[in-house]
C-alpha positions as CSV (number, residue, x, y, z in Angstrom):
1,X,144.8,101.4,148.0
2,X,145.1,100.9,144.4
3,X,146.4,103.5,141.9
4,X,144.3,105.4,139.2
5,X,144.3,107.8,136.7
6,X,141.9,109.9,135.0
7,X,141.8,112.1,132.0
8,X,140.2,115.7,131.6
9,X,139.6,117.6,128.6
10,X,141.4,118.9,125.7
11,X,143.3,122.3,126.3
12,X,144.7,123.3,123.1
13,X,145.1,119.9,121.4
14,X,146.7,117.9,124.3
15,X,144.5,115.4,126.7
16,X,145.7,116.3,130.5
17,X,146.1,112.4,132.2
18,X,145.3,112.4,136.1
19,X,147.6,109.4,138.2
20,X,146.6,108.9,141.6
21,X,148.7,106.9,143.6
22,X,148.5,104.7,146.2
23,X,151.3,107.0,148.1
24,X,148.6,110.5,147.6
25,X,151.1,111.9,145.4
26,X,149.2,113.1,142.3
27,X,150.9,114.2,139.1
28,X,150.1,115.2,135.6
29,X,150.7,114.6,132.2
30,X,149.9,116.1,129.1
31,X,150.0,114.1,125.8
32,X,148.4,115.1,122.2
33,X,145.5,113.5,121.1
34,X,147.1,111.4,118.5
35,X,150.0,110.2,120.4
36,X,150.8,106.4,119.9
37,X,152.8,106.2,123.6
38,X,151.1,104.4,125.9
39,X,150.5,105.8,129.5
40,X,153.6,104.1,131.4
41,X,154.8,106.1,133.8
42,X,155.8,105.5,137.1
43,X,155.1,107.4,140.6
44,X,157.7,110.3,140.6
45,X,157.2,110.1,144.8
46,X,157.8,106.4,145.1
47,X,158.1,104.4,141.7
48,X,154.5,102.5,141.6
49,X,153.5,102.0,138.3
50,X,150.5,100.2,138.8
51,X,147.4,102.2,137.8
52,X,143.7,101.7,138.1
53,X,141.8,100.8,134.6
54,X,145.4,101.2,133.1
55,X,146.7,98.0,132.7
56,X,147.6,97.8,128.8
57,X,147.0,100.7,126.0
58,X,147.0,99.8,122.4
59,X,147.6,102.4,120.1
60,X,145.8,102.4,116.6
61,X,145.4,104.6,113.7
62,X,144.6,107.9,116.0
63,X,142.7,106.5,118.6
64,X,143.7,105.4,122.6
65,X,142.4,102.1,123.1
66,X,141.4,101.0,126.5
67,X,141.8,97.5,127.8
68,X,138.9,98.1,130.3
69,X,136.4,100.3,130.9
70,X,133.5,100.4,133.0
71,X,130.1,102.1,133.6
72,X,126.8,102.2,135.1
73,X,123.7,103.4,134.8
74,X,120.1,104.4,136.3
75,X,117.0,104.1,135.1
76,X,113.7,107.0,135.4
77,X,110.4,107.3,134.4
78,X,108.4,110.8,135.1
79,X,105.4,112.4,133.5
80,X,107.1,113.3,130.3
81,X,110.3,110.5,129.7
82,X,111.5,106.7,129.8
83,X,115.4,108.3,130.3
84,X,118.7,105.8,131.5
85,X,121.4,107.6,132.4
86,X,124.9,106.3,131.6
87,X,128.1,107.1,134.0
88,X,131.4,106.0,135.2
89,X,133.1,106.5,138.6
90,X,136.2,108.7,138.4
91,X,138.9,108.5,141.4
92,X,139.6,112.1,143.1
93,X,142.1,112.6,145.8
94,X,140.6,113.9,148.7
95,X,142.2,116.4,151.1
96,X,139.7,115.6,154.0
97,X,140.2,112.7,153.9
98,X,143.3,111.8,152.9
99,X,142.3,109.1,150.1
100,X,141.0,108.9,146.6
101,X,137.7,108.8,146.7
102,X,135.3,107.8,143.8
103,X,132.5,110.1,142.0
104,X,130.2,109.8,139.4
105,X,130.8,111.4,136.2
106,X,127.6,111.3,134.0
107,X,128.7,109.5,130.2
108,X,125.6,109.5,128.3
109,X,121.9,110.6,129.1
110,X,119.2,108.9,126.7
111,X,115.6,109.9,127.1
112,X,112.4,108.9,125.1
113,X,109.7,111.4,125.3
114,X,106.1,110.1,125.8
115,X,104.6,112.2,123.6
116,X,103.8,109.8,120.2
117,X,106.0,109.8,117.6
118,X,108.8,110.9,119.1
119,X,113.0,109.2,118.6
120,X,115.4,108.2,121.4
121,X,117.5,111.5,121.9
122,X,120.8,111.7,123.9
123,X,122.5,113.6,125.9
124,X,126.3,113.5,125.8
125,X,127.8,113.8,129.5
126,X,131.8,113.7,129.1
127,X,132.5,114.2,125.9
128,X,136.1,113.2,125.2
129,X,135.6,109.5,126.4
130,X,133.6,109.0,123.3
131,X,136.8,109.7,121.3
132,X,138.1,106.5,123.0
133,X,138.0,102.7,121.7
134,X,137.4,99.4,123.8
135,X,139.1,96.3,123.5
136,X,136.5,94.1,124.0
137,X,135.4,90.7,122.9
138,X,138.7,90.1,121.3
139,X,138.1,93.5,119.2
140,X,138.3,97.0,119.2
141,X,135.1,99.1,119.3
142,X,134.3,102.7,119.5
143,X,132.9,103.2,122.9
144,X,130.4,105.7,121.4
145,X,128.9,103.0,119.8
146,X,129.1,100.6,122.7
147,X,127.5,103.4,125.0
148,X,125.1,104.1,122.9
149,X,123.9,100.6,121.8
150,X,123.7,100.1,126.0
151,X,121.6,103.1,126.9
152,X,119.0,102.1,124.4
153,X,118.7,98.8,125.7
154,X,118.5,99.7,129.0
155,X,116.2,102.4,127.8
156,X,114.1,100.0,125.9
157,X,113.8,97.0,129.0
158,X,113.1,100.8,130.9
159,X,109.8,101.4,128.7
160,X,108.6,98.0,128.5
161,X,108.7,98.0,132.5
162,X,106.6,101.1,132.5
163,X,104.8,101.0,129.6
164,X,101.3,102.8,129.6
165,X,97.9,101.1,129.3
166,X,98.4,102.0,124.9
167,X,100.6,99.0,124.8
168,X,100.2,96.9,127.4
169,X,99.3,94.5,125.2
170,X,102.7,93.7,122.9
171,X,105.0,91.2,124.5
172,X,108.7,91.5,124.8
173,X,109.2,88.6,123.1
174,X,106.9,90.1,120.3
175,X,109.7,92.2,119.3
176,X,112.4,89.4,119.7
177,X,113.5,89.7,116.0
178,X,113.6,93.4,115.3
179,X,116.7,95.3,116.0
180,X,117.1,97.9,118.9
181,X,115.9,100.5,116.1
182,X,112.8,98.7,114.8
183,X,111.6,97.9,118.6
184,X,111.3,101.8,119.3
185,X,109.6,102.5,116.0
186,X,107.3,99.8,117.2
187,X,106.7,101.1,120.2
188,X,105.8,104.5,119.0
189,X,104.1,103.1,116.2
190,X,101.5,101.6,118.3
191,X,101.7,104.3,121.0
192,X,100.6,106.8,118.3
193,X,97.7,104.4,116.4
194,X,95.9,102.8,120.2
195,X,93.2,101.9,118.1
196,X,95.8,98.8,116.2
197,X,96.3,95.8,118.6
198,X,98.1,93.4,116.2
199,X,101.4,92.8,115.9
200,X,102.1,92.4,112.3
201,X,100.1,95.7,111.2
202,X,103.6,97.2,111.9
203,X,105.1,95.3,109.4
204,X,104.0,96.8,106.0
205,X,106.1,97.1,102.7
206,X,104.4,98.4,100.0
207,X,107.2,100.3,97.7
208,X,105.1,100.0,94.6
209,X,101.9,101.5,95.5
210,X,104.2,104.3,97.1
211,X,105.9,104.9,94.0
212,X,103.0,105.5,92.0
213,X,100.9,107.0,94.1
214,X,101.9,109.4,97.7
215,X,104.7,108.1,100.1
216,X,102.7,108.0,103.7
217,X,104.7,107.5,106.8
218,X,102.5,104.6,108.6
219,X,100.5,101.4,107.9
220,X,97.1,103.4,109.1
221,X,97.3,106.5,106.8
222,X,98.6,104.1,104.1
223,X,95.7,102.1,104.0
224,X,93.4,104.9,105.1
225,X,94.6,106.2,101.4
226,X,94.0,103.2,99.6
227,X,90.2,103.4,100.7
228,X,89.9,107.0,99.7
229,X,90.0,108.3,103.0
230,X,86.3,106.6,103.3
231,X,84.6,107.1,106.7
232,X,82.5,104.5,107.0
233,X,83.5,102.4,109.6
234,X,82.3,98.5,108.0
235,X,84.7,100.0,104.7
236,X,87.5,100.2,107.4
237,X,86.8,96.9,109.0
238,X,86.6,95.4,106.0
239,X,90.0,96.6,104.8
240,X,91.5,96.0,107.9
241,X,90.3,92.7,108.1
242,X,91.3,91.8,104.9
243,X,94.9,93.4,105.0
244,X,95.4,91.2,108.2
245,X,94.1,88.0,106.3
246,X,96.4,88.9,103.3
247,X,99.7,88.9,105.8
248,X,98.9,85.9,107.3
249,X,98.3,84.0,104.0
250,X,100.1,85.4,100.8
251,X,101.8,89.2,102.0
252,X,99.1,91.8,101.5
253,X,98.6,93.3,97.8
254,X,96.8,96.2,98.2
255,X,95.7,96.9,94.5
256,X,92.6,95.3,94.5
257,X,91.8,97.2,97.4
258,X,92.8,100.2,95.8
259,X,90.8,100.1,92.6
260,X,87.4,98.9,94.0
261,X,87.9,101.9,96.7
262,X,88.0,104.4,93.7
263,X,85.5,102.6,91.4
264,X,82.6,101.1,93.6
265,X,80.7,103.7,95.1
266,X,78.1,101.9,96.9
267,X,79.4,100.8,100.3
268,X,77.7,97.3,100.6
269,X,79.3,96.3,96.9
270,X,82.4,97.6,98.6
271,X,82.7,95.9,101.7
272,X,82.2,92.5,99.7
273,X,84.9,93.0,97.8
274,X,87.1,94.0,100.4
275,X,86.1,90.5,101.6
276,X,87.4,88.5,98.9
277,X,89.8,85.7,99.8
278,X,93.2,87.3,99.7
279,X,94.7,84.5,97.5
280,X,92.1,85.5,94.9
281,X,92.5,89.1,95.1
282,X,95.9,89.4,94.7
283,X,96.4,88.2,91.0
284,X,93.1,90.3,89.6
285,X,95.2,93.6,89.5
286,X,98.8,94.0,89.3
287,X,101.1,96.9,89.6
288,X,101.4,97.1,85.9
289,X,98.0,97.2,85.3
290,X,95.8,99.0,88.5
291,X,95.9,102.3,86.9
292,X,94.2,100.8,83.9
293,X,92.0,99.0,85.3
294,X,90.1,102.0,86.8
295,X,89.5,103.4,84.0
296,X,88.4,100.5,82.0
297,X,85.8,100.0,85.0
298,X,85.2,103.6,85.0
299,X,84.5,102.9,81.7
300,X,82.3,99.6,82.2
301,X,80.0,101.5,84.6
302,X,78.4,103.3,82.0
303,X,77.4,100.2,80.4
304,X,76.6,97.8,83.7
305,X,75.7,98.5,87.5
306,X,77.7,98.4,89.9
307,X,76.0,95.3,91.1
308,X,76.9,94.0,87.8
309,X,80.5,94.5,87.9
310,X,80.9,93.5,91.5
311,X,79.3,90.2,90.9
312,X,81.9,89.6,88.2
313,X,84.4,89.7,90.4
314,X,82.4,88.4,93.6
315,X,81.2,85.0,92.2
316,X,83.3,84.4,89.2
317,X,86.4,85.1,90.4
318,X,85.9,82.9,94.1
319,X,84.1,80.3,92.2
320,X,86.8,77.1,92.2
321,X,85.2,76.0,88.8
322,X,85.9,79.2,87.5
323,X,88.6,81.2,88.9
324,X,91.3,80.5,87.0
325,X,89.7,80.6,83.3
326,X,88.5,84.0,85.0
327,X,91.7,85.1,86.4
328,X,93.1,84.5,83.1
329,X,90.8,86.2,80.7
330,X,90.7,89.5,83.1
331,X,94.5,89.7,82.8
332,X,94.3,89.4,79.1
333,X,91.4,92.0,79.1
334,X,94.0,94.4,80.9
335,X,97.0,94.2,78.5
336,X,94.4,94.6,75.5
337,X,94.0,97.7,76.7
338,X,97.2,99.4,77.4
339,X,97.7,100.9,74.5
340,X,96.9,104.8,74.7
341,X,94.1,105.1,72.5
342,X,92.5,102.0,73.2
343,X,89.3,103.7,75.3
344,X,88.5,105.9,72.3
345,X,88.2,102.5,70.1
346,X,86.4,101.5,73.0
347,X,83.8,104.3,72.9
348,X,83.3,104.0,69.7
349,X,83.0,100.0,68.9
350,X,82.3,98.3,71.9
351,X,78.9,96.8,72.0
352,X,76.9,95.6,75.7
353,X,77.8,92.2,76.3
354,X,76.5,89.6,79.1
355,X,79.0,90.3,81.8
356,X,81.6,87.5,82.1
357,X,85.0,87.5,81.8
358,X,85.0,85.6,79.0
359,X,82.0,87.7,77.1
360,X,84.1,90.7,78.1
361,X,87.2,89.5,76.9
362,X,86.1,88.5,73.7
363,X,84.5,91.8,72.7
364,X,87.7,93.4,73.6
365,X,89.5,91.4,71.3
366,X,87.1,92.2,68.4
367,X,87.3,96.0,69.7
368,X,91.3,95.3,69.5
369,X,90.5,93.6,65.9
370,X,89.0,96.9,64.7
371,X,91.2,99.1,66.2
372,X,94.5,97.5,64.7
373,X,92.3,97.9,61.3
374,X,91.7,101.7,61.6
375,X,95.1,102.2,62.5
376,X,96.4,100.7,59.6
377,X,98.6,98.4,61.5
378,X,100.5,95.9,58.8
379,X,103.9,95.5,60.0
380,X,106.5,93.1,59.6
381,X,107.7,91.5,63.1
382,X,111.4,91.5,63.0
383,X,113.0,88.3,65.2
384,X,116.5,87.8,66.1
385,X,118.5,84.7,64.0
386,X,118.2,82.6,67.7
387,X,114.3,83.0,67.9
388,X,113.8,82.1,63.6
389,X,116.3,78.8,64.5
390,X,113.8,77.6,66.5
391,X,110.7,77.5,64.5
392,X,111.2,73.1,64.1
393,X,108.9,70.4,64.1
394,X,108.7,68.1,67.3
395,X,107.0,65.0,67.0
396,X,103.7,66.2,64.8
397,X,104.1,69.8,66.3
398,X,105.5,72.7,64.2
399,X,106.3,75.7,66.0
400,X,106.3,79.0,63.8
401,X,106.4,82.9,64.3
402,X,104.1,85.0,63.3
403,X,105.5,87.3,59.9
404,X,103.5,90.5,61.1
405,X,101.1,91.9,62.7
406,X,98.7,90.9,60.4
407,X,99.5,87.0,60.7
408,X,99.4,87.7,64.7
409,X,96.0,89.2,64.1
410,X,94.3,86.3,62.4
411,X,96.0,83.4,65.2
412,X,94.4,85.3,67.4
413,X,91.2,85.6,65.3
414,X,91.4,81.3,65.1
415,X,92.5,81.0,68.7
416,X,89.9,83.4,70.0
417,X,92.1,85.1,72.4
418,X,94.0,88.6,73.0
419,X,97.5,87.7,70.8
420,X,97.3,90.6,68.8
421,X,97.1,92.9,71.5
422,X,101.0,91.5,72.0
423,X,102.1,93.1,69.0
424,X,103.5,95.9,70.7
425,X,105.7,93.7,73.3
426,X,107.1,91.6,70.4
427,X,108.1,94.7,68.6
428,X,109.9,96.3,71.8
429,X,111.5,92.2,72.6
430,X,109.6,92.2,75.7
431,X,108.2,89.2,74.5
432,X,107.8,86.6,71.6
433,X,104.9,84.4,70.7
434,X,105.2,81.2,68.7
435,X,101.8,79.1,67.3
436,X,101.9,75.8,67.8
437,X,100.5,73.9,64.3
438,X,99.5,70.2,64.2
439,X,99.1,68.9,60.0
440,X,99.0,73.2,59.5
441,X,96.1,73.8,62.1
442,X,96.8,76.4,64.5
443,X,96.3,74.7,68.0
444,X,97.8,77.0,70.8
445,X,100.4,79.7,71.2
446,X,103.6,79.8,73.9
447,X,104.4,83.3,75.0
448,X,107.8,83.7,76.4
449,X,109.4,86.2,78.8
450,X,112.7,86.4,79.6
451,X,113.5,83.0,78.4
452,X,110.9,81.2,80.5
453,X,107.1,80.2,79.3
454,X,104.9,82.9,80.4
455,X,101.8,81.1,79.6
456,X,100.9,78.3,77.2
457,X,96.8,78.0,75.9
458,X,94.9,76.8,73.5
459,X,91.8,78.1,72.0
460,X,89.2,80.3,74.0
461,X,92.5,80.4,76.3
462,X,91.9,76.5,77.6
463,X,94.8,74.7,79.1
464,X,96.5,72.5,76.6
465,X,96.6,68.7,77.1
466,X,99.7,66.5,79.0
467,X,100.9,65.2,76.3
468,X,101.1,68.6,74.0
469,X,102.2,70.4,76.7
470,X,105.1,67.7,77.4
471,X,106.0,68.6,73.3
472,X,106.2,71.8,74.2
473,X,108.3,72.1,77.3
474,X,110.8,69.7,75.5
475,X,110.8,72.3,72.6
476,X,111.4,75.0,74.8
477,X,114.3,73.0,76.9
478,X,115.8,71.4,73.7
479,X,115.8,74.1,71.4
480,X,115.1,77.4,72.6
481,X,117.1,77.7,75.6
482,X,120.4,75.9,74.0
483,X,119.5,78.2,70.7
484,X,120.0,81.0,73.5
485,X,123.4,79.0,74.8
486,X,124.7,79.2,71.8
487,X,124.1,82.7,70.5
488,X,126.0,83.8,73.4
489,X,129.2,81.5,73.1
490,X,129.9,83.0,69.7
């Protein structure tokens, strides 16, 4: 018979150690908790020193480190829990019969309710061995964490072998790439929504909508929120449809979804454009302008149907012709509008046009024209010495800045497109817009964010030729970036 040794708990500070020997002598010890001696001691009865489990103690910081350690467990399902229970077997010298004999001692219990929405729990058996560390895998490890990582993996492998009918349908090896942690909230995620049987509904990341609007806990109340709470069940289908569409082919963008949910009251209108190809209906709102863009429909409505403005973004925006130039001139509609009184100058100037992007954009601009009249808006446009360096001639292209808002006004007047409505982003540097003159002809402007070209157009916001374009990128390379290079080595 080997020797062992237990230990039982604290009393006052000090850990009580338990030897067993082969000879049935037992004997005590009592060390404190933070003692750095290691546990070698030989029988007082007849000088073994070989102990069970004991072979070599580290000492570290204040923690006992055990060279091995080992444990078992057993697995139940009953009406109410998935549990595992964690224990070791602890050596007790028997009077009966004359021997140690081993017992379990329960380590850890961890249990899983059934009842949806519910988080692992556990149950902590023997206490004091979770003070302990493990040499293991050439390291030392808190046996806490080594426990506990075990039970719910057992626990885990325990559910998935008795799962219910709810989710009978997800694969272990759907959950291959989530942690331990992710693979429960799965699990619960679909035992508490039976109606969702697909896999990557679990996966949704939205933090933007959240921000602005209510943080929701789940994928199904999130997007039952972005639909208005609407009942009716082809809305639902639609969105659902769509959101899976979206995941598979660009990540799901829910702000289309979102505006048309609060705008379109007629539920045919709205399931088709819930429908529209996700690649499409990701760039027609953004984050920074959804919350405008209600409005401005709001605003549209009492002008056009609802047919009217669905079609706009129905046809138009799917048509390949079209799209783009669409895409484009909606975006540009947006920004002309963020400034806070720009729905008064609305209400007041703008006139019913044939509704196109390009017919709407346009009488925004003039709305934008009359606006920046009323207000009396003549200011000088301050530029930094970098950005005036740059205003050179390339080839028969001279690039210039605009002196103030009035210039900026009439290039946009020429150009037929939403420039002046940047007035406000060049003041703030957000932005900075050169024109792009050929023999003193205004032929396109280059915005630029953030040292890169934000967009480059010409008139009636076409694309500008090869060539040009070549001009300008070689500008922007040559000049304004190394203009940028240079301003900060001074």
């Amino acid at each position: 018979m080997k020797n062992s040794w237990i230990f039982s708990q604290p009393k006052k500070e000090k850990y009580i150690h338990n030897y067993f020997c082969a000879c049935t002598h037992e004997f005590r010890i009592k060390t404190n908790v933070d003692e750095m001696e290691a546990p070698d001691v030989l029988c007082p009865k007849c000088g073994n020193n070989y102990f069970i489990d004991a072979k070599e103690w580290e000492s570290g910081a204040s923690t006992k480190i055990w060279k091995q350690f080992f444990w078992e467990r057993d697995e139940n399902v009953d009406k109410g829990t998935w549990s595992v229970e964690l224990y070791f077997k602890i050596p007790r010298y028997s009077e009966k019969v004359s021997s140690i004999i081993f017992e379990k001692e329960k380590l850890l219990v961890a249990t899983l309710s059934k009842k949806s929405g519910s988080k692992v729990e556990f149950q902590h058996g023997y206490p004091v061995i979770t003070k302990y560390s493990l040499y293991t895998d050439e390291k030392v490890q808190e046996l806490k964490k080594l426990l506990i990582q075990d039970a719910k993996e057992y626990l885990f492998q325990n559910l998935i072998d008795n799962r219910p009918f709810e989710i009978e349908w997800i694969k272990a090896s759907d959950l291959n790439e989530l942690s331990i942690d992710e693979k429960f909230n799965c699990l619960n995620y679909f035992l508490t929504h039976k109606h969702l049987k697909e896999m990557s509904m679990f996966h949704w990341k939205m933090p933007i909508l959240q921000r602005n609007t209510i943080e929701y806990p789940s994928q199904e109340k999130m997007l039952d929120y972005i639909v208005g709470h609407k009942k009716e069940k082809s809305v639902r289908k639609a969105l659902y449809r769509t959101y899976m569409d979206a995941l598979e082919v660009t990540g799901y963008y829910p702000y289309s979804d979102y505006v048309f949910s609060r705008v379109i009251e007629d539920q045919n209108f709205l399931v088709e454009l819930l429908s529209i190809y996700p690649a499409v209906k990701q760039h027609i709102f953004t984050d920074e302008t959804f919350t405008n863009a209600i409005e401005f429909i709001e605003f549209l409505k009492t002008h056009y149907t609802e047919k009217q403005i669905s079609r706009l973004f129905i046809r138009e925006m799917q048509n390949e012709k079209t799209k783009r130039t669409a895409a484009l001139n909606w975006r540009d509609t947006l920004r002309l509008i963020q400034a806070p009184d720009s729905f008064e100058y609305l209400e007041q100037f703008f006139q019913k046009v044939k509704l196109n992007t390009k017919s709407l954009h346009d009488e925004v601009i003039r709305v934008s024209h009359l606006a920046a009249f009323d207000r009396g808006d003549h200011s000088t446009l301050v530029y930094k010495p970098h950005q005036k360096s740059v205003e050179v001639m390339i080839e028969d292209l001279a690039f210039r800045l605009p002196k103030d808002t009035v210039e900026l006004s009439k290039w946009a007047q020429e150009l037929h497109n939403c420039m002046f409505g940047y007035a406000n982003t060049i003041k703030s540097g957000r932005s900075i817009i050169y024109g792009v003159f050929r023999e003193n002809k205004l032929l396109y402007a280059v915005e630029l964010r953030a040292m890169k070209i934000a967009q480059a157009l010409g008139k009636f916001n076409k694309k500008i030729d090869e060539i040009d374009m070549n001009v300008i990128k070689k500008w922007h390379n040559d000049f304004y970036i190394k203009s940028i290079t240079a301003k900060g080595k001074v």
